[in-house]
N, CA, C and O atoms as CSV, one atom per row, in Angstrom:
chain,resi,resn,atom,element,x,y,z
A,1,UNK,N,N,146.081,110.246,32.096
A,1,UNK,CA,C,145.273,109.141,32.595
A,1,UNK,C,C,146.132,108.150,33.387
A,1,UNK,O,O,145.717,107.608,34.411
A,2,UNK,N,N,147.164,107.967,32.945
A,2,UNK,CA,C,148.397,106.803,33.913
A,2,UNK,C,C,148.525,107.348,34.708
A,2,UNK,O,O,148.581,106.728,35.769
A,3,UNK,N,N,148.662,108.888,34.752
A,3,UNK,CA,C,149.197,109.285,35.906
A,3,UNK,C,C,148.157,109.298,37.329
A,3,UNK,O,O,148.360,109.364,38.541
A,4,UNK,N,N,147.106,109.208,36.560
A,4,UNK,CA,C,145.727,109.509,37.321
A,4,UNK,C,C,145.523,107.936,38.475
A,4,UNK,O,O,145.376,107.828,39.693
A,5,UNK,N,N,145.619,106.841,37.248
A,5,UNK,CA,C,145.608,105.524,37.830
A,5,UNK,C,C,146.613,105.423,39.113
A,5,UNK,O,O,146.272,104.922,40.185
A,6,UNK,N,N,147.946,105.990,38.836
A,6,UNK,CA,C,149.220,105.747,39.568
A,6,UNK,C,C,148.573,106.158,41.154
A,6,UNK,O,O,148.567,105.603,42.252
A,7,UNK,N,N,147.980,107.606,40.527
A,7,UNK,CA,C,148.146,107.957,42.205
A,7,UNK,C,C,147.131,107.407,43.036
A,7,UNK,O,O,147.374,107.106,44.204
A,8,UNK,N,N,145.571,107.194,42.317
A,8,UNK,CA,C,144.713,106.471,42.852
A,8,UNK,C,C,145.301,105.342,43.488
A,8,UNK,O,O,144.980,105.219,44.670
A,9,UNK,N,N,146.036,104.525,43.048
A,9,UNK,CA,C,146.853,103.389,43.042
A,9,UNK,C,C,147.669,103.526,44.791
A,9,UNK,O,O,147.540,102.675,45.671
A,10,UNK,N,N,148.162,104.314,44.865
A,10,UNK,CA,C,149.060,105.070,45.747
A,10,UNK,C,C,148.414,105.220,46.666
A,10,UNK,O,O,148.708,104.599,47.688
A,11,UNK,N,N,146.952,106.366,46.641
A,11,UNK,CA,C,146.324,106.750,47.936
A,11,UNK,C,C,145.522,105.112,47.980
A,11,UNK,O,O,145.259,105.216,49.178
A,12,UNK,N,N,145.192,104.316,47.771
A,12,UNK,CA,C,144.530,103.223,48.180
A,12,UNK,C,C,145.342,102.408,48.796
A,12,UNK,O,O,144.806,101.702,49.649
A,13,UNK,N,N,146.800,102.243,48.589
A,13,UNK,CA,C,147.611,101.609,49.721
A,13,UNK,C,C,148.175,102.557,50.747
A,13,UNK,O,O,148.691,101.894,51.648
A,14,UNK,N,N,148.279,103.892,50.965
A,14,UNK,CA,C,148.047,104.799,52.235
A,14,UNK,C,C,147.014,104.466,52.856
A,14,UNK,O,O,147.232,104.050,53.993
A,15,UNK,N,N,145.430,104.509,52.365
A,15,UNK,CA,C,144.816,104.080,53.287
A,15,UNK,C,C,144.783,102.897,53.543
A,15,UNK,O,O,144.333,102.828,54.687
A,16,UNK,N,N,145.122,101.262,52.931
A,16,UNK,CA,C,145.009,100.209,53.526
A,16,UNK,C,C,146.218,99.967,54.728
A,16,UNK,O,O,146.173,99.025,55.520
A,17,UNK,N,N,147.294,100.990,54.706
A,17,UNK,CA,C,148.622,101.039,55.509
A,17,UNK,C,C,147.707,101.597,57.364
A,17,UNK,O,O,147.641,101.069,58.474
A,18,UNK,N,N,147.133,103.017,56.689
A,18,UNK,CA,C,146.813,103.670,57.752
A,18,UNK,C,C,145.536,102.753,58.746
A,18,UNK,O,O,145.379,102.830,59.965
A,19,UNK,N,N,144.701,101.859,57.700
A,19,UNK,CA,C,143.827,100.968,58.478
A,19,UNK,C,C,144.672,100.026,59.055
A,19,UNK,O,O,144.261,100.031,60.215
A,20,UNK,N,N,145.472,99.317,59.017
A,20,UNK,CA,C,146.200,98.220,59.396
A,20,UNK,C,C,146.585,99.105,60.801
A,20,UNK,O,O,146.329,98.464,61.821
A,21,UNK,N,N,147.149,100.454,61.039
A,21,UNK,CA,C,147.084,100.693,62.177
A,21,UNK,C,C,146.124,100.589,63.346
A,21,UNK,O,O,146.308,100.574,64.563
A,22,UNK,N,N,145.151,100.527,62.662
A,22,UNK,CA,C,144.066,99.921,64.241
A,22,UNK,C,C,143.190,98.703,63.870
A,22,UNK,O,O,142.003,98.459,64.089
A,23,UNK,N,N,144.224,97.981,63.199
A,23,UNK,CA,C,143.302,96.488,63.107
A,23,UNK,C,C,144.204,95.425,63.048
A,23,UNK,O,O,143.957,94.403,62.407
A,24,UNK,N,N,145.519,95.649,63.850
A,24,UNK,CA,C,146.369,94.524,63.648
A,24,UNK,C,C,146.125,94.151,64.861
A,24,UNK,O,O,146.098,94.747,65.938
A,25,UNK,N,N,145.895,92.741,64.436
A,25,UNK,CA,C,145.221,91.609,65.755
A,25,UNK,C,C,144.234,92.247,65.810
A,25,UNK,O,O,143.988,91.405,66.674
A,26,UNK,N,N,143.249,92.996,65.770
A,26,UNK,CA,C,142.038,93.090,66.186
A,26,UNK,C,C,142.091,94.207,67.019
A,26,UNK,O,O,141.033,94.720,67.384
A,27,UNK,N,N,143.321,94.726,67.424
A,27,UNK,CA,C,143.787,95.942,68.683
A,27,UNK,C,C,143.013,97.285,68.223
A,27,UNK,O,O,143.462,97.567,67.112
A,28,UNK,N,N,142.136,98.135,68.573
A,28,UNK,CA,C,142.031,98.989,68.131
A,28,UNK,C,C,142.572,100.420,69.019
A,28,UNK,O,O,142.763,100.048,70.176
A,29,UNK,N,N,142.759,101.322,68.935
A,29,UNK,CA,C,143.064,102.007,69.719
A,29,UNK,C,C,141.848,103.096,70.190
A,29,UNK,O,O,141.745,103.792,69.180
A,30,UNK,N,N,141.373,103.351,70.670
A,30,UNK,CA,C,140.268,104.710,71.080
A,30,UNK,C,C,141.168,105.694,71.265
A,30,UNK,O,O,140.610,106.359,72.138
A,31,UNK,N,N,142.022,106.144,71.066
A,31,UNK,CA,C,142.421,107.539,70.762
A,31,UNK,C,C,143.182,107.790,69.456
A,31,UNK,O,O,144.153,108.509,69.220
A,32,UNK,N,N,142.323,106.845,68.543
A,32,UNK,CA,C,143.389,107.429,66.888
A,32,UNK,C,C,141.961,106.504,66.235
A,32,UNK,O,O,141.816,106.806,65.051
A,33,UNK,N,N,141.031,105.601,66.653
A,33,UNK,CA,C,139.797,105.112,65.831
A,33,UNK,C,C,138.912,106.293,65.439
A,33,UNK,O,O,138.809,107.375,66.017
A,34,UNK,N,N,138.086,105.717,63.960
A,34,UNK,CA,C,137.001,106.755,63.742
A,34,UNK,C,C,135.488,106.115,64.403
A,34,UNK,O,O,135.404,105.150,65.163
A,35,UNK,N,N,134.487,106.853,63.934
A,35,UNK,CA,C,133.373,105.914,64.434
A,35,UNK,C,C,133.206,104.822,63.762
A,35,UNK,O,O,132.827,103.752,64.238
A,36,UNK,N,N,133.612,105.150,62.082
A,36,UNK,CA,C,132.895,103.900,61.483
A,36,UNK,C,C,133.862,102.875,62.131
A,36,UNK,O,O,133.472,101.729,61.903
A,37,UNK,N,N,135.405,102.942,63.130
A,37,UNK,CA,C,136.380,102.051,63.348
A,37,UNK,C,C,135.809,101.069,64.565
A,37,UNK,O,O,135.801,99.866,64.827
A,38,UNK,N,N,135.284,102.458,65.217
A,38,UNK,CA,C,134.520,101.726,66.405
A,38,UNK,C,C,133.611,101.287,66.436
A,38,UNK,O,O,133.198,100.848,67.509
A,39,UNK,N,N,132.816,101.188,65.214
A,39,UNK,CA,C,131.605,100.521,65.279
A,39,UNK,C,C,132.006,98.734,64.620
A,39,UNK,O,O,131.249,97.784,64.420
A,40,UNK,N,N,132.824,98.811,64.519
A,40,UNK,CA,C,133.244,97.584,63.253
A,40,UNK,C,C,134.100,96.962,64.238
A,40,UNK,O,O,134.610,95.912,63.846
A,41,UNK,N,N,134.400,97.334,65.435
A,41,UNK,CA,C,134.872,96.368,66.275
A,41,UNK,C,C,134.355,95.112,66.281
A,41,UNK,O,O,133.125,95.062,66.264
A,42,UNK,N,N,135.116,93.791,66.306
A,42,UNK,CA,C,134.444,92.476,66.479
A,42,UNK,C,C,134.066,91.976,67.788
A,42,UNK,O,O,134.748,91.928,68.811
A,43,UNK,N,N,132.531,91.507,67.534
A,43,UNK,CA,C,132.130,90.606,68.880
A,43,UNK,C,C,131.260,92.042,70.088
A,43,UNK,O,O,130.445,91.871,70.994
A,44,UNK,N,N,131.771,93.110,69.663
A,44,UNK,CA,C,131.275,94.229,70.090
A,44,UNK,C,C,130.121,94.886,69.523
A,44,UNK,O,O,130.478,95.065,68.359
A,45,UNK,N,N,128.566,95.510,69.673
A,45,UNK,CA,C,127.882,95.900,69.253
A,45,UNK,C,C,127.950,97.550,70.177
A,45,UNK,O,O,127.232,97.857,71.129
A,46,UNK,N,N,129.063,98.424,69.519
A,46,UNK,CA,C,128.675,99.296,69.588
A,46,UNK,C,C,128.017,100.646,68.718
A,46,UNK,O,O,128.457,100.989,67.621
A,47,UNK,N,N,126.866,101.344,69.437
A,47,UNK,CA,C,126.073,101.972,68.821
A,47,UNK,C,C,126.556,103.138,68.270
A,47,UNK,O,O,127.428,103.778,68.858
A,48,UNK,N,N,126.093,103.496,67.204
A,48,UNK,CA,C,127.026,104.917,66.447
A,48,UNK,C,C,127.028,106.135,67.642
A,48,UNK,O,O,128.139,106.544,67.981
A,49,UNK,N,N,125.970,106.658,68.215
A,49,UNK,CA,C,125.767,107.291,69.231
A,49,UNK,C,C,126.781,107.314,70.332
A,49,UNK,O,O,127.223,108.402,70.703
A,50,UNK,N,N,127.176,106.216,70.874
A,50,UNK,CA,C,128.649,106.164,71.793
A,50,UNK,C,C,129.554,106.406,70.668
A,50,UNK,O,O,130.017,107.546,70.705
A,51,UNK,N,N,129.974,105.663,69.631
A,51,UNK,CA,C,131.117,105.791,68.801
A,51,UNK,C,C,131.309,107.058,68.886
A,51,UNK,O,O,132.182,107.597,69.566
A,52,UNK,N,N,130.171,107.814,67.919
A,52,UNK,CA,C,130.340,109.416,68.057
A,52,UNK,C,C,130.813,110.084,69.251
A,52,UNK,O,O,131.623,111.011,69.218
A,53,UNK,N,N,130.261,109.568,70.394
A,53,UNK,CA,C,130.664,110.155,71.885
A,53,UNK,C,C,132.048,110.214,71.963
A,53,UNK,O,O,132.731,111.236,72.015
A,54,UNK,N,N,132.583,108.566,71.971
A,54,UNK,CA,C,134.013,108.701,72.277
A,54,UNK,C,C,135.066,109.285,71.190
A,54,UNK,O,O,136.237,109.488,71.512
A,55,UNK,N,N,134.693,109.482,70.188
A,55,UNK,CA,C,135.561,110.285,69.579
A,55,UNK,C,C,135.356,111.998,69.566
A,55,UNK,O,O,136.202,112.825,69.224
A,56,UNK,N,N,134.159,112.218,69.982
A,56,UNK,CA,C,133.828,113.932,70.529
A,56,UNK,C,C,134.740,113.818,71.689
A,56,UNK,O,O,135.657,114.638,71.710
A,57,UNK,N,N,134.681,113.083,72.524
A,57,UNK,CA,C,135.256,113.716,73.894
A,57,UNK,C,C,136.672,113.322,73.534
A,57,UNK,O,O,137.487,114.212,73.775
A,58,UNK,N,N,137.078,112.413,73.112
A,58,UNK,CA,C,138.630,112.868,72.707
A,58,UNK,C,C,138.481,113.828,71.922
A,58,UNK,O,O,139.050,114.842,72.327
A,59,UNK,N,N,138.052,113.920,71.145
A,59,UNK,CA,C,138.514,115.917,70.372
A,59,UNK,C,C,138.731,116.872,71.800
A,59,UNK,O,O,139.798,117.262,72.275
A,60,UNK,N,N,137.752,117.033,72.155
A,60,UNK,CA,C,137.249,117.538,73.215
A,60,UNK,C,C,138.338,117.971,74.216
A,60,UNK,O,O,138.396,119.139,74.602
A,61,UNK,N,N,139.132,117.099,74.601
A,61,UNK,CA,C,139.547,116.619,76.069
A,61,UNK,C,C,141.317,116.134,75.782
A,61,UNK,O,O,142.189,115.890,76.616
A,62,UNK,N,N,141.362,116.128,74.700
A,62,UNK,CA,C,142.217,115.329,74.436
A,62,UNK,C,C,142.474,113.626,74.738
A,62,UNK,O,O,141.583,112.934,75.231
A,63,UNK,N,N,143.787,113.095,74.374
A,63,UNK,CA,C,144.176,111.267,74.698
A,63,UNK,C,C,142.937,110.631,75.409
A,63,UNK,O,O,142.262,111.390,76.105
A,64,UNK,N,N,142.673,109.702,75.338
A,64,UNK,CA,C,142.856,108.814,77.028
A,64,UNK,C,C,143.592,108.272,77.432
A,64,UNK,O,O,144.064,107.309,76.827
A,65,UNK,N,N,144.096,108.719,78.857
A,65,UNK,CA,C,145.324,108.102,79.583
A,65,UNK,C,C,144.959,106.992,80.095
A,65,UNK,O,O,145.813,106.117,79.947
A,66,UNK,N,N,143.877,106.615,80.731
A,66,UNK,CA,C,143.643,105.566,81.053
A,66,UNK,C,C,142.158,104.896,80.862
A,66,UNK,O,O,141.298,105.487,80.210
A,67,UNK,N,N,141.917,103.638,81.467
A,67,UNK,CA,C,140.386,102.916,81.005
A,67,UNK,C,C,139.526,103.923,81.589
A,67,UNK,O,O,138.602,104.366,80.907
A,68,UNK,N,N,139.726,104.356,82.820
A,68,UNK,CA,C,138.526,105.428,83.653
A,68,UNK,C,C,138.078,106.135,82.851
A,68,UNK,O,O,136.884,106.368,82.658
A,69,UNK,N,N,139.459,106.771,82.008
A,69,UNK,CA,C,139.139,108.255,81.284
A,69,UNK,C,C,137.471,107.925,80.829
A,69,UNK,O,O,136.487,108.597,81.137
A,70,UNK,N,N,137.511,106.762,80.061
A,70,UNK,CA,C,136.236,106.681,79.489
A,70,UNK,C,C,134.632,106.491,79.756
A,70,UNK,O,O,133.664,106.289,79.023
A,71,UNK,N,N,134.836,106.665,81.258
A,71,UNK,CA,C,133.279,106.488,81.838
A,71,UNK,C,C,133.684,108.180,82.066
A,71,UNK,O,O,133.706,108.502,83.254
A,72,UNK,N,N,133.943,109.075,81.266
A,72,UNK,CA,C,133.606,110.292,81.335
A,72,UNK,C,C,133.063,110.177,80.069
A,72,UNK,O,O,131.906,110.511,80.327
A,73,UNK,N,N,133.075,109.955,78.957
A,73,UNK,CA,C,132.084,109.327,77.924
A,73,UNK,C,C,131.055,109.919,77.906
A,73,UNK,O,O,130.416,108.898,77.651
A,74,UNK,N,N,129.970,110.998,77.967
A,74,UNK,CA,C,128.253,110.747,77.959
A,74,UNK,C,C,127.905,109.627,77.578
A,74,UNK,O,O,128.474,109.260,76.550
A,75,UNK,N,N,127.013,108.770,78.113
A,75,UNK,CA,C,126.235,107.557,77.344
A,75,UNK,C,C,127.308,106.144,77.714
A,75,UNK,O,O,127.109,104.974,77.388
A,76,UNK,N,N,128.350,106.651,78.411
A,76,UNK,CA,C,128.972,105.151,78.465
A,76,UNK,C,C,129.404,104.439,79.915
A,76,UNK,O,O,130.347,104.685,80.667
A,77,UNK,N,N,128.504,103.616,79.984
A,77,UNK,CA,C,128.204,102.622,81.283
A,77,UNK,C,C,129.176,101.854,81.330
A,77,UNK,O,O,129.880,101.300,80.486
A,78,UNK,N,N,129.103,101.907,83.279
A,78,UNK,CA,C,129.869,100.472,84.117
A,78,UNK,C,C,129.878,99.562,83.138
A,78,UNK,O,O,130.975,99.253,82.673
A,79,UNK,N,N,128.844,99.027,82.691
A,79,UNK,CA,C,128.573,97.786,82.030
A,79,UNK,C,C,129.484,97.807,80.826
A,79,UNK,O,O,130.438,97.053,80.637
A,80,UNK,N,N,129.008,98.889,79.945
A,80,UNK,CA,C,129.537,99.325,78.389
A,80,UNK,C,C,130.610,99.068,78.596
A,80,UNK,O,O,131.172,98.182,77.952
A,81,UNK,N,N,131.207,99.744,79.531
A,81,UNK,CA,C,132.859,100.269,80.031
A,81,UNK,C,C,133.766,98.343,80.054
A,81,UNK,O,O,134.803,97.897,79.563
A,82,UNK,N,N,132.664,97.765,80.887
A,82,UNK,CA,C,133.428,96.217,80.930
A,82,UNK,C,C,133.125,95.423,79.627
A,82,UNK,O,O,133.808,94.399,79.580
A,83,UNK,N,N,132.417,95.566,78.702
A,83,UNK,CA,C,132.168,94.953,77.656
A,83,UNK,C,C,133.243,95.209,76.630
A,83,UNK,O,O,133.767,94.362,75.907
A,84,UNK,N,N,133.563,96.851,76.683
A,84,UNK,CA,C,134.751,97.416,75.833
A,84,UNK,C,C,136.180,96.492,76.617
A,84,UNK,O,O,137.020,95.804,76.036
A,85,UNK,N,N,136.069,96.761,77.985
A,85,UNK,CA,C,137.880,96.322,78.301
A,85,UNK,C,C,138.836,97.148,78.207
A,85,UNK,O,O,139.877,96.677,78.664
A,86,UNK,N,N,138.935,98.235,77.788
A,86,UNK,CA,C,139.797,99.369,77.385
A,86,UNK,C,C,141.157,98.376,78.396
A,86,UNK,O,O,141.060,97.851,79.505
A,87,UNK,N,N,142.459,98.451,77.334
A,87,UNK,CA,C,143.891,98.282,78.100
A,87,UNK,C,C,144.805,99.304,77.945
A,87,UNK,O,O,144.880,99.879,76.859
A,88,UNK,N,N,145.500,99.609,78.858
A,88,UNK,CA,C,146.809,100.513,78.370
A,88,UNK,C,C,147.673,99.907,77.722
A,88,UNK,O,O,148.105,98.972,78.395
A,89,UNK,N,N,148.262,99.997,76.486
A,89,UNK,CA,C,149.414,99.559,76.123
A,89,UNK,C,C,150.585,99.910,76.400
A,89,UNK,O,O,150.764,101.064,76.789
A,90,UNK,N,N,151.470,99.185,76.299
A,90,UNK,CA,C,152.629,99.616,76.633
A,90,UNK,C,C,153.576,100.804,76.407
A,90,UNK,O,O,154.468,101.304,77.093
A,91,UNK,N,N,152.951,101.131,74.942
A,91,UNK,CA,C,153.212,102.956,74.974
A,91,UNK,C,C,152.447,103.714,75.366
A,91,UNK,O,O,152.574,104.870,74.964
A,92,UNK,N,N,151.276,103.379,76.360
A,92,UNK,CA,C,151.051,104.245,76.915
A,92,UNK,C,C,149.136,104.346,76.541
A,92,UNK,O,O,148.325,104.442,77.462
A,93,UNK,N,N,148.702,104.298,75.017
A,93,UNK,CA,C,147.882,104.330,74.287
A,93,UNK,C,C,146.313,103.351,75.320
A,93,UNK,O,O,146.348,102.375,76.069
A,94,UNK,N,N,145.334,104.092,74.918
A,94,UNK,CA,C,143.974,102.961,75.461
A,94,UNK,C,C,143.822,102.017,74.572
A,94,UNK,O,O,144.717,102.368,73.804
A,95,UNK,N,N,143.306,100.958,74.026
A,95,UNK,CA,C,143.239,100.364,73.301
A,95,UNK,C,C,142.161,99.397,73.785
A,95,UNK,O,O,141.938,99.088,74.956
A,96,UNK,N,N,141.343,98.843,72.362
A,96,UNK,CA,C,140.187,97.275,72.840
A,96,UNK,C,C,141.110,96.267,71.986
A,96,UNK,O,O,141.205,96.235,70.759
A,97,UNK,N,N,141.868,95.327,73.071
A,97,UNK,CA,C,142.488,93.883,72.759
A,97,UNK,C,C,141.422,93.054,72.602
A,97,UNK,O,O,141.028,92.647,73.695
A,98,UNK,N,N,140.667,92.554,71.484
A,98,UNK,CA,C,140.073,91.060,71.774
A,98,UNK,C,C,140.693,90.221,72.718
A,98,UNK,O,O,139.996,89.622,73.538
A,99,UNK,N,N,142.399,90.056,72.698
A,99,UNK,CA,C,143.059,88.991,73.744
A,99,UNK,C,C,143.127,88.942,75.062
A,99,UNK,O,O,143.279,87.998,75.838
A,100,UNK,N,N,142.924,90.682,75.297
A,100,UNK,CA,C,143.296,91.022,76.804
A,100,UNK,C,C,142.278,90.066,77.567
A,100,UNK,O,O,141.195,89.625,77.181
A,101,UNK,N,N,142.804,89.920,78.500
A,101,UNK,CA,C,142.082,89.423,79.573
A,101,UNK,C,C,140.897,90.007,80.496
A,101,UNK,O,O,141.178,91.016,81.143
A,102,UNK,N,N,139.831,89.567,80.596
A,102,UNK,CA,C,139.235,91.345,81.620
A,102,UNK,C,C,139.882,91.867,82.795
A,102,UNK,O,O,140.486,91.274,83.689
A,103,UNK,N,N,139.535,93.641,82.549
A,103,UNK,CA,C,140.091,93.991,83.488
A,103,UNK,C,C,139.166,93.994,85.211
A,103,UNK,O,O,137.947,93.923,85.367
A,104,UNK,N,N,139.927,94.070,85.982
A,104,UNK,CA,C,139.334,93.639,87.119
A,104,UNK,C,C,138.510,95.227,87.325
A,104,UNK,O,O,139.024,96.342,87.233
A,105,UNK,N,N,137.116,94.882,87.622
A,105,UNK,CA,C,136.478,95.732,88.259
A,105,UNK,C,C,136.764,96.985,88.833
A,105,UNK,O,O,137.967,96.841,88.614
A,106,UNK,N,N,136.709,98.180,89.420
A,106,UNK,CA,C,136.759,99.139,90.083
A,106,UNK,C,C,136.528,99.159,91.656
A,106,UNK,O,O,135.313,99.201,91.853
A,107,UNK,N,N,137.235,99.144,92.843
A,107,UNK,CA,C,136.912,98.844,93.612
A,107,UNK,C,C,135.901,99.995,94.010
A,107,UNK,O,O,135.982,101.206,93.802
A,108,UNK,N,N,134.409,98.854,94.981
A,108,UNK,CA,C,133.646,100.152,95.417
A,108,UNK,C,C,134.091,100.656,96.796
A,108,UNK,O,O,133.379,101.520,97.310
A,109,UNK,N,N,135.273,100.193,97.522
A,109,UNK,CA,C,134.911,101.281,98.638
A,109,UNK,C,C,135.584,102.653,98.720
A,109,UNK,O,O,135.262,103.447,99.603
């Protein structure tokens, strides 16, 4: 039975370690979030239906290299696309910064 407690004990700070990876500052990443991660984004109302999307098409497709990648998405709009903000981080990773700044538009010509 101790031993039982111990490890319960154990896997419950693995997973509070492994959540802290996509919730420090609020940063989440879209190529390592689950749906329930992406739905629990703050200030964001996104629908399980995209969540599910963007984590199918990364299975799918592999990373996203960049913000574009993600208006390959099914279901995810110009609009959606600027509401999310997707940034590259500096290793490289997509990520939704609450801090970032928006990103500038897509040029249309």
């Amino acid at each position: 039975m101790k031993h039982l407690v111990i490890t319960l004990c154990l896997a419950a700070l693995c997973l509070l370690f492994a959540a802290s990876a996509f919730a420090q500052d609020g940063v989440v990443s879209f190529n390592k979030a689950t749906v329930e991660q992406l739905m629990a984004i703050d200030d964001i109302d996104i629908p399980e239906e995209l969540a599910q999307a963007i984590v199918d098409y990364r299975k799918a497709n592999g990373d996203y290299k960049s913000a574009e990648d993600m208006l390959k998405v099914p279901g995810m709009t110009q609009d959606f696309m600027e509401e999310l903000n997707p940034q590259v981080a500096d290793d490289g990773d997509v990520v939704y910064d609450p801090d970032a700044e928006p990103a500038l538009a897509p040029s249309k010509c």
